[in-house]
N, C-alpha and C positions, 0 to 999 in steps of 0.2 A: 526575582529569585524564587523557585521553588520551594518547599518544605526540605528537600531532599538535601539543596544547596546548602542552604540555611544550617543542617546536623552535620553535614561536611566542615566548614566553616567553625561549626562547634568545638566540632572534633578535633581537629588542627590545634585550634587554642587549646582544650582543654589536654592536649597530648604537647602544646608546647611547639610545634610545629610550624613555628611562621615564616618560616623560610618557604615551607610550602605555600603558606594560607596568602603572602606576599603575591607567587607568580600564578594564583592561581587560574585566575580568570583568563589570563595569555593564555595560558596551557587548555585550556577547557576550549579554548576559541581554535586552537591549532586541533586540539583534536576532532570539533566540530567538523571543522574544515578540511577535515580528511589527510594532515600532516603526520599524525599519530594514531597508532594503535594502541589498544588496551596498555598493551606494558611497554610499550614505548612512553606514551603516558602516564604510568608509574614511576618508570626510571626517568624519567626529566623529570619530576616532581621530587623524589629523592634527591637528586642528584642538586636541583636548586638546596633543598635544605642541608646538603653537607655541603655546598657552596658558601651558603650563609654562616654555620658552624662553624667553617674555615677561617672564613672575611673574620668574623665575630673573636676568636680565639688571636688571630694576627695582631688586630687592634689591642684586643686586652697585652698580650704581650709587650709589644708598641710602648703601650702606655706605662707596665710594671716597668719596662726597662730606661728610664729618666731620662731619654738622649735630651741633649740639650739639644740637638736641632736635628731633624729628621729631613732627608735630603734623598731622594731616588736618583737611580743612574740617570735619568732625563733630566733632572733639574744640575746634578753634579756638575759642577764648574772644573773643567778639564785645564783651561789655560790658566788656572793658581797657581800649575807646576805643569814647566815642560817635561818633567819627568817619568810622569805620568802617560804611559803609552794608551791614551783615549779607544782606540781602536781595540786592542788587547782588553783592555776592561769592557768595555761594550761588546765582546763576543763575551766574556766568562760571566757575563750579566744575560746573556742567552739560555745560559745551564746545557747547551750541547754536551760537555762536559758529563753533566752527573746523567743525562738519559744514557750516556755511551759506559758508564759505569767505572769513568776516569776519577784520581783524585789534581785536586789544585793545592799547591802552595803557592801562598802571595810572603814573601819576605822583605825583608827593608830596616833603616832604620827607625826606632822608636820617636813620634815626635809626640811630645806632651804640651797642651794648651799652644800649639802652633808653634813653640819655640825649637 
């Protein structure tokens, strides 16, 4: 590790920045390796650390919001209810939807504690 690596590394922590200071050495080897340029290599290093900020913010939410069980559309158990059009939910779980600048309503009745 150079001097130079070494104030970069510094610099990242002391700005807070480990989303970058994380991918850094990837990135440094891509750009090595002729994958990136100057500011191609900035913006993927940015781009990691508002990745991170993102992941980091989702979890804290996650966490303030008490779900008693936390379940992604991959794990969702589809056959608990035939009801449940699996296919229709797994495309609106795509978000084609909000890129196309559509809205969704999901309606139904209310069920509380499964009952």
């Amino acid at each position: 590790m150079t001097v130079m690596d070494s104030a970069l590394r510094e610099s990242l922590k002391s700005l807070r920045l480990s989303g970058m200071l994380e991918t850094l050495d990837a990135r440094l080897a891509q750009a090595h390796g002729g994958e990136l340029g100057h500011l191609d290599f900035l913006q993927v290093l940015c781009q990691d650390e508002i990745t991170r900020r993102e992941t980091v913010a989702f979890q804290r939410r996650l966490q303030r919001a008490k779900f008693e069980q936390q379940v992604t559309l991959e794990e969702f158990d589809f056959t608990a209810s035939s009801k449940l059009p699996a296919a229709q939910i797994r495309d609106l779980g795509a978000l084609r939807w909000l890129h196309a600048g559509e809205s969704v309503i999901l309606f139904g009745p209310v069920v509380i504690n499964g009952a």
